[in-house]
Residue frames as qw, qx, qy, qz and C-alpha x, y, z in Angstrom:
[[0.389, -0.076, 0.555, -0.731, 193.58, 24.81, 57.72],
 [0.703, 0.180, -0.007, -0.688, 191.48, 23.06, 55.43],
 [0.389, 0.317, -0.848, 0.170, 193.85, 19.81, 55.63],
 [0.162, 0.088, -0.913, 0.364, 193.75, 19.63, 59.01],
 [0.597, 0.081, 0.217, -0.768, 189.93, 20.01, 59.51],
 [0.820, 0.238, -0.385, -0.352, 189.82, 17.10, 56.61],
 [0.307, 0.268, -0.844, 0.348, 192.57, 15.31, 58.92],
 [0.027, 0.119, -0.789, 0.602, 190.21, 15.52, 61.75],
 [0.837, 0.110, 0.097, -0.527, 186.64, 14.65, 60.46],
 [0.824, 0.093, -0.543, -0.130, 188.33, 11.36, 58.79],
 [0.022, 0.222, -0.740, 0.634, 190.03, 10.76, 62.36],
 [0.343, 0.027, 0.586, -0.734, 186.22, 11.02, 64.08],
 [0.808, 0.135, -0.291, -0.494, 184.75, 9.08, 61.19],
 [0.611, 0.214, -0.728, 0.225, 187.60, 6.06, 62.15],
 [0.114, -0.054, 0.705, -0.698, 186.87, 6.63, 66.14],
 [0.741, 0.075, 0.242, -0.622, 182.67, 6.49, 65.51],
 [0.865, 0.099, -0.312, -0.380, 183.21, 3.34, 63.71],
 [0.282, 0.101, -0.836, 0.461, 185.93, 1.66, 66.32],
 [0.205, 0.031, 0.871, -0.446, 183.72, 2.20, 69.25],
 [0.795, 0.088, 0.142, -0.583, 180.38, 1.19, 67.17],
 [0.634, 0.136, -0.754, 0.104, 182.10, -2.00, 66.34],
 [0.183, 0.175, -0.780, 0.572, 182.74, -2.19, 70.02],
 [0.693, 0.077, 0.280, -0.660, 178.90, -1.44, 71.38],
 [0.826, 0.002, -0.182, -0.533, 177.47, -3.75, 68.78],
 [0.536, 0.336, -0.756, 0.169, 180.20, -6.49, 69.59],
 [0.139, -0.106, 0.736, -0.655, 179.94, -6.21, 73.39],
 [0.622, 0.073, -0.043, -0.778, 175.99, -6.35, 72.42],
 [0.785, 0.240, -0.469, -0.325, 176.36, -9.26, 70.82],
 [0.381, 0.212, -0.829, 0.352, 178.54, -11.30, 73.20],
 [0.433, -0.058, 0.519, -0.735, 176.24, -10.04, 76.29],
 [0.766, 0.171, -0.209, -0.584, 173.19, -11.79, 73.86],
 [0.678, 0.414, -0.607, -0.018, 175.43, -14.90, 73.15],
 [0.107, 0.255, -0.787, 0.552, 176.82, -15.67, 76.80],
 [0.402, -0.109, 0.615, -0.669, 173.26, -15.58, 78.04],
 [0.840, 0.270, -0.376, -0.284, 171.89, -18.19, 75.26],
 [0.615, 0.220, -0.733, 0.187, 174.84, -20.34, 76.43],
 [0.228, -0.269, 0.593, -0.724, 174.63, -19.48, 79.77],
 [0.737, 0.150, 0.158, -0.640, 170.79, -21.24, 79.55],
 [0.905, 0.254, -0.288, -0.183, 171.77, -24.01, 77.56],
 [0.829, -0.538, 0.121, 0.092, 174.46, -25.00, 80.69],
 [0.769, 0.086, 0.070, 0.630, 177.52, -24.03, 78.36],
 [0.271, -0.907, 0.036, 0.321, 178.88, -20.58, 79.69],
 [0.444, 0.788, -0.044, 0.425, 181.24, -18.24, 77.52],
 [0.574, -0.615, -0.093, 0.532, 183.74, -17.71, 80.22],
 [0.534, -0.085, 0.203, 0.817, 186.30, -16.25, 78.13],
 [0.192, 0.643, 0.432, 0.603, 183.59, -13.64, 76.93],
 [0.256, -0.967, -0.017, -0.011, 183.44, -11.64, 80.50],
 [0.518, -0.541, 0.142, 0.647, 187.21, -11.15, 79.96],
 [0.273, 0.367, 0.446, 0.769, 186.74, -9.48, 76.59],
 [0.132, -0.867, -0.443, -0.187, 183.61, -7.07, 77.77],
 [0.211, -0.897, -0.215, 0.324, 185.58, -5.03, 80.03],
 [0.538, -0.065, 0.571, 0.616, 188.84, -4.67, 77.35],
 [0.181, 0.566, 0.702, 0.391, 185.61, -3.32, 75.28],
 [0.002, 0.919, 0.300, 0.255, 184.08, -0.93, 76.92],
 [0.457, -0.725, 0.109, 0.504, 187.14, 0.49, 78.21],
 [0.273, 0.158, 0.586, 0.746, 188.34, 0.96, 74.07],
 [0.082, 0.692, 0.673, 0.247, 184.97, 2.22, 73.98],
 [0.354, -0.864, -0.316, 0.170, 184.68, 4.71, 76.85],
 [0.223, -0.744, 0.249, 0.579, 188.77, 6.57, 76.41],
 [0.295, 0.223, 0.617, 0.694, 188.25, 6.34, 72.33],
 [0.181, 0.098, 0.081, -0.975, 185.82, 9.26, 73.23],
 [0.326, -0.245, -0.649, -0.642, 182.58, 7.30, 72.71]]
């Protein structure tokens, strides 16, 4: 029993850092797109990554 407890805290240590990669990433890009966005060169390809994100984010349990 004491395996699979140790199986499943390093499991939810590897899931809290996937989807905080993902927040701070999406963060960043949101930040980044609207800099470019302002300076008349738009990140197109960056609103097809955001939803790819928070959908990794949201059914990785975060």
């Amino acid at each position: 029993m004491k395996a699979l407890k140790a199986l499943y805290t390093g499991f939810c240590k590897v899931e809290e850092y996937l989807v905080s990669t993902c927040v701070a990433l999406i963060t960043f890009l949101v930040f980044l797109s609207a800099v470019a966005r302002g300076l008349k060169h738009p990140l197109n390809w960056a609103q097809d990554f955001f939803p790819a994100a928070v959908r990794l984010g949201r059914f990785s349990g975060g």
